[in-house]
C-alpha positions in Angstrom: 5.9 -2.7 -16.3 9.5 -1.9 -17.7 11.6 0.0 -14.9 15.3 0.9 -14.5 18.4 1.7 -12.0 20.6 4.4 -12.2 23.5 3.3 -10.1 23.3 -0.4 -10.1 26.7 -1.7 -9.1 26.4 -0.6 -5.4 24.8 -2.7 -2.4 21.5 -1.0 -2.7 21.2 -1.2 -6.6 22.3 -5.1 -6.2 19.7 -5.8 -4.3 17.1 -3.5 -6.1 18.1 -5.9 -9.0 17.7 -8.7 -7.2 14.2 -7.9 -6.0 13.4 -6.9 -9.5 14.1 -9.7 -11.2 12.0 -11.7 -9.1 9.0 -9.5 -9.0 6.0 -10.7 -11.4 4.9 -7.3 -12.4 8.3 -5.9 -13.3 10.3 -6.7 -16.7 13.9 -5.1 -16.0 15.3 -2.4 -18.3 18.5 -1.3 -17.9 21.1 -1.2 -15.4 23.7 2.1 -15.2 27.2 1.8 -13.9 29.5 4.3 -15.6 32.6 2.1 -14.0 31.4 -1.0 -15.0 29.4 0.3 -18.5 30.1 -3.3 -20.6 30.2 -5.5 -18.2 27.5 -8.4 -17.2 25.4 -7.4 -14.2 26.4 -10.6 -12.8 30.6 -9.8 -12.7 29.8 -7.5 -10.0 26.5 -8.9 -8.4 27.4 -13.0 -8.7 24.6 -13.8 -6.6 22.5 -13.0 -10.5 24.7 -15.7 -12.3 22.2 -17.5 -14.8 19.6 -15.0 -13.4 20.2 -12.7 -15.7 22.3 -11.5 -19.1 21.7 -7.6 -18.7 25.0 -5.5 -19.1 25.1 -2.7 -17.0 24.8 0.6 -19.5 26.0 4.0 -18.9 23.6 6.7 -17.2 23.6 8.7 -21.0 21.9 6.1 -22.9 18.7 5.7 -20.9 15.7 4.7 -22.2 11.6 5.8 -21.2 10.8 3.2 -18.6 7.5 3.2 -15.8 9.6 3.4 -12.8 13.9 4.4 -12.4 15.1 3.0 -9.5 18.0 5.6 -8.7 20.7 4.6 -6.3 23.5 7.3 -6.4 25.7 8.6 -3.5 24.2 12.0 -2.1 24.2 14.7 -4.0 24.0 13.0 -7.2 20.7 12.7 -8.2 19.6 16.3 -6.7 21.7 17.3 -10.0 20.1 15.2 -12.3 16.6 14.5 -11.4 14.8 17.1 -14.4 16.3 14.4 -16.3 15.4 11.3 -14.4 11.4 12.5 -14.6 12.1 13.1 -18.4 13.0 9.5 -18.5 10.7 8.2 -16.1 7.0 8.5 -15.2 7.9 7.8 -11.4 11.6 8.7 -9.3 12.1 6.2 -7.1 15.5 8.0 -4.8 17.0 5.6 -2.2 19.9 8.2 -1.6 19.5 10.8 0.9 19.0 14.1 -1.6 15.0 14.4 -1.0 14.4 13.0 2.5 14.0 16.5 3.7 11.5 19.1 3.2 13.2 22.2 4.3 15.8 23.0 2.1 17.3 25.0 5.2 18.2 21.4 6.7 20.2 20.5 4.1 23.3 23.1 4.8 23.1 21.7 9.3 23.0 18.3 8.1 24.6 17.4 4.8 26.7 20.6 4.7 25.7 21.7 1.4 22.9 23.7 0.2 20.2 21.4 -2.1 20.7 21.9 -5.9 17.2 22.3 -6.5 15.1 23.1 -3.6 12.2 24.1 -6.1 11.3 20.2 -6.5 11.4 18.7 -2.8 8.0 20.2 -2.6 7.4 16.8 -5.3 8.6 14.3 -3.3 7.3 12.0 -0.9 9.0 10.4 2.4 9.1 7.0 0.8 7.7 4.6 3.8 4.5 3.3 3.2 3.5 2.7 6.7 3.5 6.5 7.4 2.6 8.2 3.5 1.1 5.0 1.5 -1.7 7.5 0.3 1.1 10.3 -0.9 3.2 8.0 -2.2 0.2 6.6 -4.8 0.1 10.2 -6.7 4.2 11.1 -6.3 6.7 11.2 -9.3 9.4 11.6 -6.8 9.6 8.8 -4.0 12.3 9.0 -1.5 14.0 6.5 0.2 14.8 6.9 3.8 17.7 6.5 6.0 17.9 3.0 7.1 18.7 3.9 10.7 15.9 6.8 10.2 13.5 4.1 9.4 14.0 1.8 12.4 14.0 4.6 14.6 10.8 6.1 12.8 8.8 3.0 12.9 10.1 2.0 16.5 8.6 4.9 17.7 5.9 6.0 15.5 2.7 4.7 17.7 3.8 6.5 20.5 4.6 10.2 19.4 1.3 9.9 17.1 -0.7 9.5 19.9 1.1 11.9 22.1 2.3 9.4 24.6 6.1 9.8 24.9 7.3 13.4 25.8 9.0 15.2 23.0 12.0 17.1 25.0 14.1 13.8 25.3 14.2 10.8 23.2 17.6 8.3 23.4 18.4 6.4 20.6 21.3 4.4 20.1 21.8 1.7 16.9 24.1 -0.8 16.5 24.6 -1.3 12.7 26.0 -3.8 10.0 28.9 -2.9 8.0 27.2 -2.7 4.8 25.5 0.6 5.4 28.8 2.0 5.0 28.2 1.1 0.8 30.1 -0.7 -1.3 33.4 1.1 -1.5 36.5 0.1 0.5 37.5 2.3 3.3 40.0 2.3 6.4 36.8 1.6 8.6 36.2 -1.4 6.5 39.3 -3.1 6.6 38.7 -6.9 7.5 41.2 -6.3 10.3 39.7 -3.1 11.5 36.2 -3.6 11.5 36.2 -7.9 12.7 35.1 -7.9 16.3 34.6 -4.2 16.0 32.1 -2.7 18.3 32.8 1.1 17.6 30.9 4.1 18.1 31.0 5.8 15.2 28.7 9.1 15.4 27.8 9.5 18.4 26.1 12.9 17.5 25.2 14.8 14.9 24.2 11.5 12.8 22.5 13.2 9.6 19.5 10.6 9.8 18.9 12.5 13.3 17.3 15.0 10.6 15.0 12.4 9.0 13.4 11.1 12.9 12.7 14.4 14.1 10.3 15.1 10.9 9.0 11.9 10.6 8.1 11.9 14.4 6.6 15.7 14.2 2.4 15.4 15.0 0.5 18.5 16.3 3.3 20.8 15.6 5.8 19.2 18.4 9.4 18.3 16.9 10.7 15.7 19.4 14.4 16.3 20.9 16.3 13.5 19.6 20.1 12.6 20.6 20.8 10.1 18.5 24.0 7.8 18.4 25.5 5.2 15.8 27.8 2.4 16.5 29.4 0.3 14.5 29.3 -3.7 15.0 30.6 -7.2 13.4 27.6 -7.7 11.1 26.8 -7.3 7.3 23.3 -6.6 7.3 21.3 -5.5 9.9 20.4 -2.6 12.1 19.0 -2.6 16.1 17.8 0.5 17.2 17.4 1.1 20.7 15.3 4.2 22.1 14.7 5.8 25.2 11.4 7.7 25.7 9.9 8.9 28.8 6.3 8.3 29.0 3.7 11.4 29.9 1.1 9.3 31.8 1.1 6.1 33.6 0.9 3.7 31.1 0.8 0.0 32.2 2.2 -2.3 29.2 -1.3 -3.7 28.0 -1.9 -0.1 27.3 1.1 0.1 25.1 0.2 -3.0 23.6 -3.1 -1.3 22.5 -1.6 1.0 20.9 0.9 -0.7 18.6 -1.5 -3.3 17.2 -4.0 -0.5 16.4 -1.1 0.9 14.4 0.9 -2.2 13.3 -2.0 -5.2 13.4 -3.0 -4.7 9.3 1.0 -4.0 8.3 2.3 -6.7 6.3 5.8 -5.9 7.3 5.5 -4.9 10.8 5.8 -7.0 13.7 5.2 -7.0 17.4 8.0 -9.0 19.0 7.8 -9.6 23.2 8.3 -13.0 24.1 8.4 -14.2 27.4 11.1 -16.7 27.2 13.7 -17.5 24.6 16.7 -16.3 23.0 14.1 -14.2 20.6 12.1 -12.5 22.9 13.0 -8.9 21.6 13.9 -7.8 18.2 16.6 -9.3 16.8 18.3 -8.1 13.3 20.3 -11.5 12.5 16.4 -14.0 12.1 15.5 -10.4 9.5 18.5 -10.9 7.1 17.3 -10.8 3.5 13.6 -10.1 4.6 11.4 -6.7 4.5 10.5 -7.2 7.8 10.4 -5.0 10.8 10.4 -6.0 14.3 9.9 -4.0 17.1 9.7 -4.6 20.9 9.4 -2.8 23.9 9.9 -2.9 28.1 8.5 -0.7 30.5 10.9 0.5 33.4 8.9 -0.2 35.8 9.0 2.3 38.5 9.7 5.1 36.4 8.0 7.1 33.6 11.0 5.1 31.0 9.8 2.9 28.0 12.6 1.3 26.1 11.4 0.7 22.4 13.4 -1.6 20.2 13.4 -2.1 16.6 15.3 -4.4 13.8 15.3 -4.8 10.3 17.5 -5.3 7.2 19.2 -2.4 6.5 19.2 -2.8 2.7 16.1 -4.3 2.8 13.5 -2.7 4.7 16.1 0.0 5.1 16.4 0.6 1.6 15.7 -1.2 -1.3 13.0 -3.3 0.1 11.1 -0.5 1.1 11.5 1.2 -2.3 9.9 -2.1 -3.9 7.2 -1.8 -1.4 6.8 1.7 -2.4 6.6 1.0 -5.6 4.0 -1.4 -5.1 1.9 1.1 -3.9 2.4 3.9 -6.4 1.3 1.5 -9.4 -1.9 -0.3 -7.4 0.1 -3.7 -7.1 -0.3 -6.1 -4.4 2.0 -4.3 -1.7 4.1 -7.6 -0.9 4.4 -8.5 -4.3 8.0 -9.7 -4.6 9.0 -9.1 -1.0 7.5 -12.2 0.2 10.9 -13.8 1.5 11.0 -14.6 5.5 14.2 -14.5 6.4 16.7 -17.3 7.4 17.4 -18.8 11.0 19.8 -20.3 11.2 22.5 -17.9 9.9 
């Protein structure tokens, strides 16, 4: 199956390519950079040396292909997706411009009203663990915030069932540098961001947007306050969340209920150890993988559950996920190519 990326040269196209060129079902096409148009894939990705002698093309001279990978800064690909589909038989979006459904969201949380509302109605939340039968019929296939997504899958089992109350969930993450993207900023500065542990957005975090409609079942939005800080790792993303339980639940009972979701997900795991350094979810053992842990402790004495969850953030958090989408859209094996575990130590 020949497929594409629009926008290869940043972290999430890099490591599209780098899934792709591993995967037994794919043959890569091409890969767009307008900046680097010319060059070798691998003078800008060097973990590809002798992987691969692809030259990154520009966006104008793209070819019919299966699936396009798309990984463009938001706003970009709203613009241009009529001519992604004319290109593609599936859009597979890891930026942020079709996560939403209601085009009124778009003006709260991105500030800017969508370009062309008339085609969210075609695109599918891209996680397979919550739309894998959706995502098999889509031509548009979005990715999901990577803080969205450890949030969302954290917290899934309970709001499905209608354990946790809806007027007050707490999440806070603690996130790796390279969420920020490949470009250089102030907050990126080797000597502003090393031992950094800096909140960041402590409100109004745009991927607040993404929680509260993933986590909607039976017509009740959840109430989410949601905060971001920034901390002295590359990869990885812990999200910790504060829910308040509506019955008594003792923790076998919450046990129950996350293997009945979790138990037959390839990339989901239930971490609570007793003992050991390990014992909850940790994001460094999860670099490079598609995995995602969660874990959870009930405050005993009070109606409190904290639920924590870690994965990759360009992995599971973004172009992992958009290979395991993939996967499902065109019938393949759905770990095909993201069979990688992860390294300890690191």
């Amino acid at each position: 199956m020949k497929v594409s990326i629009v926008g290869g040269s940043g972290y999430a196209g890099g490591e599209s390519l780098r899934l792709l060129l591993g995967h037994p079902k794919v043959t890569l096409g091409q890969v767009t950079s307008e900046s680097n148009a010319g060059k070798y894939v691998h003078s800008v990705h060097p973990n590809l040396r002798k992987r691969t002698d692809l030259k990154f093309v520009s966006a104008l001279d793209l070819e019919p292909c299966e699936v396009l990978f798309v990984a463009l800064p938001h706003g970009s690909s709203m613009k241009r997706m009529p001519e992604f589909l004319s290109v593609a038989e599936r859009v597979i979006d890891l930026g942020a411009d079709f996560r939403l459904r209601d085009p009124a969201d778009y003006p709260k949380w991105y500030g800017a009203p969508h370009a062309r509302p008339d085609l969210l109605g075609q695109a599918v939340y891209g996680i397979p663990e919550l739309h894998r039968e959706a995502i098999k019929s889509a031509r548009i296939i979005t990715g999901a915030g990577c803080n969205a997504t450890t949030t969302i899958l954290g917290l899934l089992p309970l709001f499905k069932h209608g354990l946790a109350d809806p007027s007050r969930v707490v999440v806070e993450v603690k996130v790796g540098s390279s969420e920020a993207g490949a470009k250089a900023s102030d907050s990126s500065h080797h000597p502003e961001r090393s031992h950094a542990v800096r909140s960041f957005q402590p409100t109004m975090h745009r991927h607040t947007a993404e929680v509260m409609q993933e986590l909607t079942f039976g017509g009740q939005t959840p109430k989410v306050y949601f905060s971001a800080t920034a901390v002295e790792l590359v990869r990885g993303i812990l999200a910790t969340c504060h829910v308040f339980l509506k019955d008594n639940l003792a923790e076998k009972d919450i046990w129950r209920v996350y293997r009945q979701e979790y138990g037959q997900e390839p990339f989901l795991r239930i971490v609570k150890d007793r003992t050991g350094i390990y014992r909850y979810p940790e994001p460094k053992i999860l670099a490079g993988s598609n995995f995602c842990d969660v874990g959870f402790e009930r405050d005993e004495g009070s109606d409190r559950l904290v639920v924590m969850a870690a994965l990759d953030n360009l992995m599971k958090g973004a172009a992992g996920n958009g290979v395991q989408a993939m996967n499902v859209a065109c019938g393949f094996e759905e770990t095909l190519g993201l069979e990688f575990l992860g390294l300890h130590p690191i």
